[in-house]
LORO-512744 format. One line per 4 residues: number of its first residue (from 0); their letters; for each residue y, z, x of C-alpha. Coordinates in pm, whole numbers, m for minus. Each point is the difference from the previous one (the first is absolute). Layout:
NUM = a = Y:Z:X | ...
***
This chain:
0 = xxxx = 0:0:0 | 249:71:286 | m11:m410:71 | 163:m61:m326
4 = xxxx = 381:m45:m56 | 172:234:m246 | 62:m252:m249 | m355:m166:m38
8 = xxxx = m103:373:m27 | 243:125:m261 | m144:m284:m210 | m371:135:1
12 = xxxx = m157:168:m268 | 109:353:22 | m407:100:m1 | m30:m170:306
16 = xxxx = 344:142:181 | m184:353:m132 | m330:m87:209 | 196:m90:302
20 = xxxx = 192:262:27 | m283:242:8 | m101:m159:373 | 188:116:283
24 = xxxx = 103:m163:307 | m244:146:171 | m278:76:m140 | m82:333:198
28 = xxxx = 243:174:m239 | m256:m57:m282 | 119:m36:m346 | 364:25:m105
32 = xxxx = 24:289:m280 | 275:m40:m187 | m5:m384:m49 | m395:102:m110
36 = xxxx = 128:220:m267 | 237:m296:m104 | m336:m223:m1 | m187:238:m204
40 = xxxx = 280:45:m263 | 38:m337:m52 | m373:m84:m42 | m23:285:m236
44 = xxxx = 339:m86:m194 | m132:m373:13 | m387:m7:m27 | m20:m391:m73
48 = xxxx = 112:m55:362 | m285:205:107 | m236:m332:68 | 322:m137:151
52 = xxxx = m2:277:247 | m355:27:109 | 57:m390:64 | 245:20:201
56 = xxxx = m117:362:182 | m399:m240:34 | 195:m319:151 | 193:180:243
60 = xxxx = m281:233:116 | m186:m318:24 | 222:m136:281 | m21:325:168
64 = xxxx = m374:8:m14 | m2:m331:209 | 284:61:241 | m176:320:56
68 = xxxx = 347:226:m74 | m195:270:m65 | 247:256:m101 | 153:m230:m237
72 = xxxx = m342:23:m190 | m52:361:m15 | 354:10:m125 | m116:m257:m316
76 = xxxx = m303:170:m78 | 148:373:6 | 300:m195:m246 | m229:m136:m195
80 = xxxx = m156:376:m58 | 286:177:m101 | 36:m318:m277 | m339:64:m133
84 = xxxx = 19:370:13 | 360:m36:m181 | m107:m253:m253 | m260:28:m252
88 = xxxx = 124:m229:m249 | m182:m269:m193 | 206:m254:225 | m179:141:324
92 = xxxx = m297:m222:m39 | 128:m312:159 | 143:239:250 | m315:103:57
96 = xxxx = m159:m334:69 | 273:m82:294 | m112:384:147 | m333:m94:3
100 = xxxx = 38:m331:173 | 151:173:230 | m221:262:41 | m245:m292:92
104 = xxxx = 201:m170:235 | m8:354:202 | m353:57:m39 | m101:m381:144
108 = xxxx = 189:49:274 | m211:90:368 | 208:303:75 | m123:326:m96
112 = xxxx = 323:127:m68 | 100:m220:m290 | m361:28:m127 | 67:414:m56
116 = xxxx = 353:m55:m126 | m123:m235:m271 | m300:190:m89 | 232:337:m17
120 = xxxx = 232:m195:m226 | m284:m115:m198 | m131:379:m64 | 362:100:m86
124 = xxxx = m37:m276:m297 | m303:57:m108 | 112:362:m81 | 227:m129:m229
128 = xxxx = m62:m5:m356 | 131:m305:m217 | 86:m24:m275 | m213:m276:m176
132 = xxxx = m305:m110:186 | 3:m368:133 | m254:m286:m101 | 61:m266:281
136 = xxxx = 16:247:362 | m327:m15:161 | m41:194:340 | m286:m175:122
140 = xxxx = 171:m115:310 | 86:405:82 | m379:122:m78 | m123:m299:269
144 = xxxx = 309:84:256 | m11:369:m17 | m409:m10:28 | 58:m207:319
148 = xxxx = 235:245:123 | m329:249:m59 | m174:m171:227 | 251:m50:289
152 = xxxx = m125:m37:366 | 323:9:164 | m5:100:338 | 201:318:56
156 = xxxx = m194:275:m169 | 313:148:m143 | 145:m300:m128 | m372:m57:m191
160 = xxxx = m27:295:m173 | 362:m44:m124 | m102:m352:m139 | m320:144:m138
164 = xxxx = 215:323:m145 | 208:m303:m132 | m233:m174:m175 | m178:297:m153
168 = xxxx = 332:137:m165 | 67:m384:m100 | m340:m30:m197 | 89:389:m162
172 = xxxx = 328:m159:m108 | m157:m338:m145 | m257:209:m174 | 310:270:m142
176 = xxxx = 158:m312:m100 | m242:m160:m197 | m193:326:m126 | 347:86:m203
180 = xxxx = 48:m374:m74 | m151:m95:m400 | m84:m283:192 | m231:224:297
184 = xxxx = m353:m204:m102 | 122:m290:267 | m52:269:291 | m380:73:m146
188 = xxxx = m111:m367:84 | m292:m59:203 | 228:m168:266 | 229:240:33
192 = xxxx = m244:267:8 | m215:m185:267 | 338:85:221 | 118:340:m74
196 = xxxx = m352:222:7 | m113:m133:365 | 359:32:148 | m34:358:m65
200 = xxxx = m360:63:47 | 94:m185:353 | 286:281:68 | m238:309:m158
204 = xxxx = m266:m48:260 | 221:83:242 | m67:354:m86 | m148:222:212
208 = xxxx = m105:289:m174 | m174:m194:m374 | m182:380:m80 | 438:74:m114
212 = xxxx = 37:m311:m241 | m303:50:m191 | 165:272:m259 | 226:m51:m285
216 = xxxx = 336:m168:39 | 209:142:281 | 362:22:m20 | 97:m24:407
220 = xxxx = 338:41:130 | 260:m235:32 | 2:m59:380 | m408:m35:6
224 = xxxx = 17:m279:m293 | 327:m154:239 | m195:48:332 | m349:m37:m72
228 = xxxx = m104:m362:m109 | m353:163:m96 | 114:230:m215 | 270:m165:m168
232 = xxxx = m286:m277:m113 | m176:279:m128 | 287:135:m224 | 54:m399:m116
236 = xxxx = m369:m42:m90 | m7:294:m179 | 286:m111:m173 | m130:m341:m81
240 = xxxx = m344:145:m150 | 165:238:m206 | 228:m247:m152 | m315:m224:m123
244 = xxxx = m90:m14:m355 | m333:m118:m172 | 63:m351:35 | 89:m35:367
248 = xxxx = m176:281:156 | m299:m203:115 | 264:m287:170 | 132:244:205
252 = xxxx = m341:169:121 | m142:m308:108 | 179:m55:263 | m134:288:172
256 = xxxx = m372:m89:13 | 129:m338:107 | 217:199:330 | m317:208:14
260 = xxxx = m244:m306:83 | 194:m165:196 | 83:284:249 | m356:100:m37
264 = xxxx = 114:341:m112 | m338:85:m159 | m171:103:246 | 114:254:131
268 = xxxx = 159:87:m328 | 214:316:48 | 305:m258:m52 | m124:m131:m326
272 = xxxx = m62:309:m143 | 340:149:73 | 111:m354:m206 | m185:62:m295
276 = xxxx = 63:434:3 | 358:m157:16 | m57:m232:m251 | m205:274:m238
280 = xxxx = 232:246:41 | 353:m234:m63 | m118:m197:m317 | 20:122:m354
284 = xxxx = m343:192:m92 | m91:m219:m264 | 8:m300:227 | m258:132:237
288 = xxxx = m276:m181:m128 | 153:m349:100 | m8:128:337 | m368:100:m20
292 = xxxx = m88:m347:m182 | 169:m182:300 | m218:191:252 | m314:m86:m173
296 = xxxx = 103:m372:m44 | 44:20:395 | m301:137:48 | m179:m238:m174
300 = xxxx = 228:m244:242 | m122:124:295 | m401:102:m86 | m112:m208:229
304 = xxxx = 206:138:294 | m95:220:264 | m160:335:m89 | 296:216:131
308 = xxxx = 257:m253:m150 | m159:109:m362 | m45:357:111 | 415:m26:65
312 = xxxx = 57:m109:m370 | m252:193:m118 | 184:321:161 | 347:m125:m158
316 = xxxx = m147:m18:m334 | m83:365:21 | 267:112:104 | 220:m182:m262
320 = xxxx = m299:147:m285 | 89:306:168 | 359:19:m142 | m102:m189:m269
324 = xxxx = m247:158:m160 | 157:285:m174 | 219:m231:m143 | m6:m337:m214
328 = xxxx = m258:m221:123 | m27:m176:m327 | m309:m280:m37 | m93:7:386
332 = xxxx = m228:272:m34 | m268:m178:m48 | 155:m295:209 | m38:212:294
336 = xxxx = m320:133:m20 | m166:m336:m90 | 234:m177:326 | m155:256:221
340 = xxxx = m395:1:m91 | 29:m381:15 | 138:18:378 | m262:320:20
344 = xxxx = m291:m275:m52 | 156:m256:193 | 60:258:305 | m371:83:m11
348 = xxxx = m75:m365:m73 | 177:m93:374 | m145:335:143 | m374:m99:m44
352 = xxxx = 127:m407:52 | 105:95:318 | m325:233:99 | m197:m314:m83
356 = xxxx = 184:m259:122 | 12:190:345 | m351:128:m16 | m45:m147:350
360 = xxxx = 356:57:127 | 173:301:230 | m102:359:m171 | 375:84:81
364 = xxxx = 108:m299:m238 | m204:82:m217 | 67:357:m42 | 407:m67:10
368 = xxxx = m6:m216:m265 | m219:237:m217 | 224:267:85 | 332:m207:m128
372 = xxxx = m155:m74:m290 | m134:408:m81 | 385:22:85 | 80:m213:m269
376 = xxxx = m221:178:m262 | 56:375:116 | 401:m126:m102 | m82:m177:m343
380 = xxxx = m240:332:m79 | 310:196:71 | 208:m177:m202 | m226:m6:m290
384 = xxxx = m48:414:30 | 344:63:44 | 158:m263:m237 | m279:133:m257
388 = xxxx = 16:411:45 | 408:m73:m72 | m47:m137:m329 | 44:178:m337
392 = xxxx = m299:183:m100 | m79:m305:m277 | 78:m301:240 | m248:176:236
396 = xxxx = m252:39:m245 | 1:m348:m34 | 9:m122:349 | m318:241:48
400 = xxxx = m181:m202:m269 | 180:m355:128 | m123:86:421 | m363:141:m158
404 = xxxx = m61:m340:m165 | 49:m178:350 | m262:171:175 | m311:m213:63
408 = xxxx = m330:147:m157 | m349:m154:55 | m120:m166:m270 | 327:m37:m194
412 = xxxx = 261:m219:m30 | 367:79:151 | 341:m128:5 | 39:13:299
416 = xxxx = m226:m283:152 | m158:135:327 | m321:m215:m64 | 52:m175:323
420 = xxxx = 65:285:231 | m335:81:m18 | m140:380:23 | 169:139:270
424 = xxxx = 332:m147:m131 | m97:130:m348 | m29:346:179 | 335:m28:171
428 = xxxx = 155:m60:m339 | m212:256:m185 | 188:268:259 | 319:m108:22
432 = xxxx = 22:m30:m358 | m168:355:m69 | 287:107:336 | 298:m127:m250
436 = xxxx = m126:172:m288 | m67:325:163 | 400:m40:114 | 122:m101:m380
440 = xxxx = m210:316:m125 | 159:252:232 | 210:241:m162 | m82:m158:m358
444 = xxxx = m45:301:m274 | m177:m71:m332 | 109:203:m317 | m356:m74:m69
448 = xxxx = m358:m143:164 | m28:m240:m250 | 340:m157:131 | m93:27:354
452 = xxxx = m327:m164:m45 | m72:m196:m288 | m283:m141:m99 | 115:m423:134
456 = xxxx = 73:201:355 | m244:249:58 | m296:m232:m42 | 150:m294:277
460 = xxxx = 72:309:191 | m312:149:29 | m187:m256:49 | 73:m54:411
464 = xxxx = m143:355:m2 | m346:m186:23 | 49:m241:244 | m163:73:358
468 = xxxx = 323:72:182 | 106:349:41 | 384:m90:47 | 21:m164:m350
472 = xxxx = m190:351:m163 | 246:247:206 | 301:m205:m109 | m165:m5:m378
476 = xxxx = m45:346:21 | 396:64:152 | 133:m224:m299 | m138:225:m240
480 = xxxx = 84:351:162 | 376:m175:m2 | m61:m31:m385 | m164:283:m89
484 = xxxx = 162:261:193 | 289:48:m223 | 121:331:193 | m10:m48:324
488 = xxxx = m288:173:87 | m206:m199:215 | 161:124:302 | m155:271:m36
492 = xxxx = m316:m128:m17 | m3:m219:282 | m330:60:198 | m328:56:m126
496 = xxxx = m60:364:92 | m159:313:m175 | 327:165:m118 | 13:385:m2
500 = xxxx = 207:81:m250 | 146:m267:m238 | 321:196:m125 | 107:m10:364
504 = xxxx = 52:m366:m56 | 279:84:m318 | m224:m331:m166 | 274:m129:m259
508 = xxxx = m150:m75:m353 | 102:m17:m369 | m213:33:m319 | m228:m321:m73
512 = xxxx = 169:m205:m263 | m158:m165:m260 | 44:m368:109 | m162:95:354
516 = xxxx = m283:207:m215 | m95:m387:m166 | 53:m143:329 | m245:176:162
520 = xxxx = m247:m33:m314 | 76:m417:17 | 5:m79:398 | m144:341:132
524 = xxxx = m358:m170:15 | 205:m221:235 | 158:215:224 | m300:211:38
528 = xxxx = m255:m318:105 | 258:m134:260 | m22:305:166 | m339:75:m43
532 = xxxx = m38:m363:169 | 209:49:259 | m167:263:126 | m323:m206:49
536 = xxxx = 154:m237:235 | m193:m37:386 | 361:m72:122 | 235:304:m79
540 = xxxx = 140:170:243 | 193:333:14 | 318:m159:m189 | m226:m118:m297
544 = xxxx = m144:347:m52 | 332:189:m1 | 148:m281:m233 | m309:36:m241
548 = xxxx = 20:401:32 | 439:m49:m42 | m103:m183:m329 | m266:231:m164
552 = xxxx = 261:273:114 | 295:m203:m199 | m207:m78:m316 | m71:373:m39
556 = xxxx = 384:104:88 | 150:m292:m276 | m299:m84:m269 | m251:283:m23
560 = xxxx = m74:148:m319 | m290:189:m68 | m203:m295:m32 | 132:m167:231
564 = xxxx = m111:291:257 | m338:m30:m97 | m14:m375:38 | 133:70:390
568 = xxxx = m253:265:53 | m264:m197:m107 | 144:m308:220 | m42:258:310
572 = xxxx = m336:79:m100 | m133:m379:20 | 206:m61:322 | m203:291:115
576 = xxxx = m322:m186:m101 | 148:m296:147 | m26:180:347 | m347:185:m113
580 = xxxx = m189:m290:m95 | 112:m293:184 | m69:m256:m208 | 217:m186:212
584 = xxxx = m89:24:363 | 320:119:101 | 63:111:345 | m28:373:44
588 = xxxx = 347:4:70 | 97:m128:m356 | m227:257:m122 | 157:269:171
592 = xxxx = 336:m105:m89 | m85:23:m383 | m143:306:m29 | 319:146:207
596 = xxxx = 238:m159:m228 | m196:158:m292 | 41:331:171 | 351:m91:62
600 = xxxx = 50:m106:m427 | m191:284:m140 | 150:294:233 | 390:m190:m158
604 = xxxx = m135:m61:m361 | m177:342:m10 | 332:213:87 | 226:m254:m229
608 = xxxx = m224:103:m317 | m23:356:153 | m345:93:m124 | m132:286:189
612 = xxxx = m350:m42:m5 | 52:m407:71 | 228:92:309 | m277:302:110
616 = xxxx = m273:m301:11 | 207:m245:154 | 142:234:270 | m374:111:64
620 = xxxx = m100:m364:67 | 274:m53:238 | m111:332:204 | m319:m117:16
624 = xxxx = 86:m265:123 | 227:106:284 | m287:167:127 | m329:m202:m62
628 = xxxx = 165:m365:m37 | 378:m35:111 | m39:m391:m18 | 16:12:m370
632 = xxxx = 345:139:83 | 273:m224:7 | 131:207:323 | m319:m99:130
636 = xxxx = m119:m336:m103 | 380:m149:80 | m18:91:382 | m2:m242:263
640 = xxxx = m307:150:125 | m239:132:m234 | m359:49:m17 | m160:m173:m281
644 = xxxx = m348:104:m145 | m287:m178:m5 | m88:39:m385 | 127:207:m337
648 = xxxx = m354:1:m149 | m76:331:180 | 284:172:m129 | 28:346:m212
652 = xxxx = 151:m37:m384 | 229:259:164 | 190:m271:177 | 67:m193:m301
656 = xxxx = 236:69:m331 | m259:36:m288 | 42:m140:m354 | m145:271:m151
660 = xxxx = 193:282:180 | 328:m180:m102 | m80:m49:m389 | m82:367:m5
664 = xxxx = 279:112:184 | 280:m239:m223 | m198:59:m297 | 98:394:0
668 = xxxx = 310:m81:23 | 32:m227:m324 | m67:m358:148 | m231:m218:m182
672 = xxxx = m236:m83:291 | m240:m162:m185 | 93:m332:167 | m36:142:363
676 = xxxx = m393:m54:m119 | 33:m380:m28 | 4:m169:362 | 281:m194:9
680 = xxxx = m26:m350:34 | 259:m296:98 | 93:m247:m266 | m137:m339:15
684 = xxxx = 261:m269:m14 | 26:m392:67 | 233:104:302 | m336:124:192
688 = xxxx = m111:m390:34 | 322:m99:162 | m17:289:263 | m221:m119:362
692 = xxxx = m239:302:22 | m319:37:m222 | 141:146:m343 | m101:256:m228
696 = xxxx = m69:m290:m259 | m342:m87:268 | m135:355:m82 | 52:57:m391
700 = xxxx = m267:m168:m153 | m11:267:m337 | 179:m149:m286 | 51:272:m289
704 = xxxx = 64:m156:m333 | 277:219:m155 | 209:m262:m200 | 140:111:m332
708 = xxxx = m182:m325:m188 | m288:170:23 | m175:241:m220 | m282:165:m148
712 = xxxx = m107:m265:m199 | m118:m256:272 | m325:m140:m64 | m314:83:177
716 = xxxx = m123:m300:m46 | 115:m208:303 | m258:m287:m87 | 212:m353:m3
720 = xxxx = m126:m343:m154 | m27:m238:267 | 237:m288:m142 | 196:m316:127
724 = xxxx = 294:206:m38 | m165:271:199 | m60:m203:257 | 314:m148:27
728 = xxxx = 171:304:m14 | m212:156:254 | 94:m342:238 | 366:83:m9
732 = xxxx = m2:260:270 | 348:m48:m9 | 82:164:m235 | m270:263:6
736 = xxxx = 176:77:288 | 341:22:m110 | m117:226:m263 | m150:242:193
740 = xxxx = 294:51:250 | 203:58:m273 | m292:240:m124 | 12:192:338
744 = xxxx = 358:4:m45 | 79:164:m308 | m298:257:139 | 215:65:323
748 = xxxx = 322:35:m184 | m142:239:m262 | m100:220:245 | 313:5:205
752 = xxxx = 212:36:m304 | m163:180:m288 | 39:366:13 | m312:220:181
756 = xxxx = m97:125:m348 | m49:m296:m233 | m218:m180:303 | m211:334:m17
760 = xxxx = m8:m27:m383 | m127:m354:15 | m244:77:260 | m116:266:m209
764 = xxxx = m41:m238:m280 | m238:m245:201 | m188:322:85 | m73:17:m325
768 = xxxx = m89:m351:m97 | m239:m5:300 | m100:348:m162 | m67:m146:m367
772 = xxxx = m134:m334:171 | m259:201:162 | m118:220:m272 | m31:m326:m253
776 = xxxx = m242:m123:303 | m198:311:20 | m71:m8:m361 | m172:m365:m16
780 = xxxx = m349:34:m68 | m233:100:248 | m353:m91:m88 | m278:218:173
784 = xxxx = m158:m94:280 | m333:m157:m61 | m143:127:323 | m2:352:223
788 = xxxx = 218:m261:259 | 328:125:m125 | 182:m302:m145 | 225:m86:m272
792 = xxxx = 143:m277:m224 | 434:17:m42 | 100:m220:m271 | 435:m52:m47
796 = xxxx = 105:m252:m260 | m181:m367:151 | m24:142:321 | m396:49:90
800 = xxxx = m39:177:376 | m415:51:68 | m172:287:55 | 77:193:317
804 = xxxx = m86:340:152 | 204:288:m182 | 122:144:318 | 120:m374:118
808 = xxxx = 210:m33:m306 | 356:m263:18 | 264:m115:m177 | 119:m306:186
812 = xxxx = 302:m26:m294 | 156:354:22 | 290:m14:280 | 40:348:156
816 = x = 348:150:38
***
């Protein structure tokens, strides 16, 4: 302005004499006040020469950009921020168009000084709220410029993280901006997006100790958020994420599993999972879900990745479940269990791949890979037992039932297809799936049994109990102590050990209610056989009897009645005579081990019930014991090195618990014991022929017909005409057979389910047809014998049998009960 005569100048607009005379001579005495205030009063008294203004102010800081007059420029831009501070009129809009072309003329420029002075002036802006929003101002050129700045390499390490600091506070400001703006959905886009989250995940890995970003928004000072590039990305990406809403949450977490491949930041992971606590912790709670359905989509991205990649996502997803699961998790629930026993089987699935495929390779490969992959599954098994033992009490019932119906179980057919893994991978599966559920029934407390256990999960759940694999039983047998134990009291019971005195152990227990009264008459047959099973196995170890003796010790603490208590004692009394007898051929170990876990059951259940007489015998037992057999002792048999006997024939009845002496000893003291007289005997079920080991069904042969259909009125007459339809019918072994496994059927469930007295009523009733049927035999005619040789003639209805000797007299027809 100084090269133009007075005349030519005095005929300028007056807006433009106002701009001029806000630049000095020299430009190292910075802005000229008063003519500023001049400036400012006329743009405010005159708002429709705002555009003309920021023309003007744009065009000359233009030239000075180019000519490199940099003080000329910081003049402009810190005129052109007392205008927008001053003006906030409708009219400031073109204005604001001029500021931000110039504001992009700064930031394109190569020096680093002009790149901080236009991102400062474009923070001061976006802190200022307009008016009306604006339809036509995009910012897409700022998002790309400042996310460059982000990434700066220059060389000075100062001037770097000033550029970085730069750009970091330029993408907070573009995201204030358009966050406020009714127009702030253009910021959400995938390509915008695909800019901001990596510039700051690029400047947040810069931080050295992750263990301090992992908790809740932080609020840090003002100088760390100025100084620290790290942290001030932090603050924006918090920021960001808790800005999202439903519909653009999922753009703006993308981006971070795309920064995470590419860096490889899965492996190691502790920089993804500070992300995603980050993440977790900044978004709204009702939006976690999207993040978990993101992780599983990735997962199923990246299955066939290496083991420890997997493991890494695997790890983020619990940790985001982890601060997720307390809160909305809407539909995934099931998402994420299903996601992770599909990668389960396909982990297992490359496990045993890779053990075949390198049968004839290094054992160090071999065994690396296998242990990557048991890394993979210990981390989805985690996930599943933590995710699971979070839920609500009726989402975890559910997901108990949902993970039960995915184990594999021989001879039936499962969703989750492990046909092809063959048995060892069906094994692997059977455990890890059984490992899960023991994790999702920790802590979980049951008003009642019958919700704990009902009937569609207790039978899929006992059935592993009679497989050949000791694991799968213990883990069985810890599933249901989780369930059952509904006060905490199998702490106290850990061990199998003969227990002094019981109140020493303060065992927690409430009254029996009436549901757990008919769950015990429905499914205590059940409970009873698995145990009774269990005990016969050649493979248990220590663990197996402790378990078994936890879970006698639990069903007597939660579900005994009177009844009940006679059931158990009579339970003891055959797993006695499973040691006794050895019908079996167990090892004398196995032996030994039952008979001290009876001694171990009978010394608790005898002081529980507190019947003198029943504790005097027990106790006596036990002392008898100590002296003349400690290996029926669980302190004994349960030492590293004890010494077995040879055989339990020789034995006195002194070292055993006797039926009778605990009837008479119960009976005084008002039990019904007459029960304890019947040898108990396991239940036969279908679930026997799917089990490995010889069942129970190979040694019943004695079908008792006790089926309500039939009566006293059955003919004797058996006699059938031989026919075409006879014939025919008797071809169809079909259906013969169908009928008579439903036959045995309705015979096993009546005596499972019908109540102890009508079966001995109906028994009674046979007696006495067998008694009449006899008598009506015994009074045929009996013609005398015709000879001193003894013999006789029996004549019934058309049935002629010839003369035998008196003393060798049969009835082929009568069936003996």
């Amino acid at each position: 302005s100084a090269g133009v005569c007075c005349c030519c100048a005095a005929l300028r607009p007056r807006y433009k004499r106002l701009v001029d005379n806000i630049f000095p001579e020299d430009p190292k005495d910075g802005l000229v006040k008063a003519d500023m205030e001049k400036l400012t009063f006329y743009a405010v008294s005159a708002p429709e020469k705002l555009d003309r203004i920021g023309a003007y102010l744009a065009e000359r800081l233009s030239r000075d950009v180019v000519r490199h007059r940099y003080g000329y420029v910081l003049i402009a831009m810190e005129a052109l921020d007392q205008l927008l501070m001053a003006c906030h009129s409708q009219s400031i809009k073109p204005f604001v168009e001029s500021f931000l072309h110039m504001v992009a003329k700064l930031l394109e420029s190569g020096e680093p000084k002009l790149q901080v002075l236009g991102t400062n002036s474009f923070v001061k802006f976006a802190n200022i709220e307009e008016d009306t929003p604006s339809y036509h101002r995009r910012y897409d050129f700022f998002v790309s410029r400042f996310s460059a700045m982000c990434h700066s390499c220059y060389p000075d390490p100062e001037i770097q993280t000033e550029i970085r600091i730069a750009g970091i506070r330029g993408i907070q400001g573009v995201v204030r901006k358009t966050v406020n703006d009714e127009l702030r959905a253009t910021i959400w886009e995938p390509q915008h997006m695909d800019k901001i989250v990596p510039s700051l995940l690029f400047n947040m890995q810069k931080i050295e100790d992750i263990d301090s970003r992992i908790g809740p928004p932080s609020s840090p000072t003002g100088g760390e958020k100025e100084e620290n590039p790290a942290l001030l990305a932090e603050n924006c990406f918090r920021e960001l994420l808790g800005r999202a809403t439903y519909g653009n949450m999922n753009n703006a977490v993308r981006p971070v599993f795309a920064h995470l491949d590419h860096h490889r930041l899965w492996d190691p992971n502790e920089f993804a999972v500070s992300c995603f606590k980050i993440i977790m912790y900044s978004i709204q709670a009702q939006y976690s879900h999207h993040v978990i359905q993101e992780i599983l989509g990735h997962l199923d991205v990246r299955k066939r990745d290496s083991p420890r990649v997997r493991a890494g996502i695997i790890q983020v997803l619990l940790e985001a479940v982890a601060i997720a699961a307390k809160g909305s998790i809407g539909p995934t629930v099931l998402e994420v269990f299903n996601t992770l026993l599909k990668h389960l089987r396909i982990s297992v699935d490359f496990e045993l791949g890779d053990r075949r495929s390198s049968a004839g390779s290094a054992a160090f490969s071999t065994s690396s890979k296998e242990s990557d992959e048991r890394i993979v599954q210990n981390a989805i098994i985690q996930t599943i037992g933590f995710f699971g033992s979070n839920l609500p009490d009726y989402q975890r019932s559910e997901i108990m039932m949902f993970i039960m119906g995915k184990v594999p179980v021989l001879g039936t057919s499962q969703s989750l297809d492990t046909s092809h893994l063959g048995d060892l991978g069906t094994r692997r599966i059977q455990i890890m799936l059984l490992r899960s559920l023991l994790m999702v029934t920790s802590g979980y407390k049951a008003t009642t049994i019958s919700n704990a256990l009902p009937a569609p999960f207790l039978d899929p759940l006992l059935s592993p109990s009679l497989m050949e694999d000791s694991e799968l039983r213990q883990l069985v047998l810890e599933i249901l102590h989780n369930l059952i134990d509904r006060h905490d009291n199998r702490a106290k019971l850990r061990g199998i050990r003969i227990i002094p005195d019981v109140s020493d152990l303060k065992i927690k227990r409430d009254k029996i209610s009436r549901q757990d009264v008919s769950f015990m008459k429905k499914h205590g047959q059940q409970l009873y056989r698995h145990i009774y099973l269990g005990c016969k196995e050649e493979d248990n170890v220590q663990k197996n009897f402790e378990l078994l003796f936890t879970s006698l010790a639990l069903t007597t603490i939660e579900l005994a009645n009177e009844e009940v208590v006679i059931d158990l004692i009579r339970l003891a009394i055959a797993l006695q005579d499973i040691a006794i007898i050895n019908e079996d051929n167990l090892p004398m170990f196995n032996r030994c081990g039952v008979m001290a876990l009876v001694a171990a059951y009978l010394n608790f259940l005898s002081q529980m019930i507190a019947v003198p007489a029943f504790c005097q015998h027990v106790s006596k037992v036990i002392e008898t014991r100590s002296v003349e057999a400690s290996y029926f002792l669980p302190e004994t048999i349960f030492k590293d090195k004890c010494n077995l006997p040879k055989s339990l024939e020789k034995h006195e009845k002194d070292l055993f618990f006797l039926t009778n002496k605990i009837a008479e000893s119960l009976g005084g003291s008002g039990y019904s014991v007459e029960r304890l007289s019947v040898p108990y005997v396991p239940q036969v079920t279908d679930e026997d022929r799917l089990s490995r080991r010889k069942s129970i069904v190979d040694t019943v042969s004695l079908q008792v017909d006790i089926l309500p259909g039939n009566n006293t009125e059955d003919k004797i007459d058996n006699t059938e005409e031989i026919t075409f339809e006879a014939l025919k019918k008797a071809i169809d072994n079909n259906g013969l057979e169908e009928q008579e496994k439903e036959k045995r059927r309705l015979v096993i469930e009546k005596f499972q389910k019908a109540p102890f007295e009508e079966i001995a009523a109906q028994c009674e009733t046979k007696a006495n047809l067998l008694h009449d049927r006899l008598a009506q035999i015994l009074e045929l005619t009996i013609r005398p014998p015709p000879s001193p040789s003894g013999t006789m003639t029996i004549t019934a209805g058309h049935a002629h049998y010839h003369s035998v000797p008196v003393y060798e007299m049969k009835f082929p027809d009568l069936c003996v009960y």
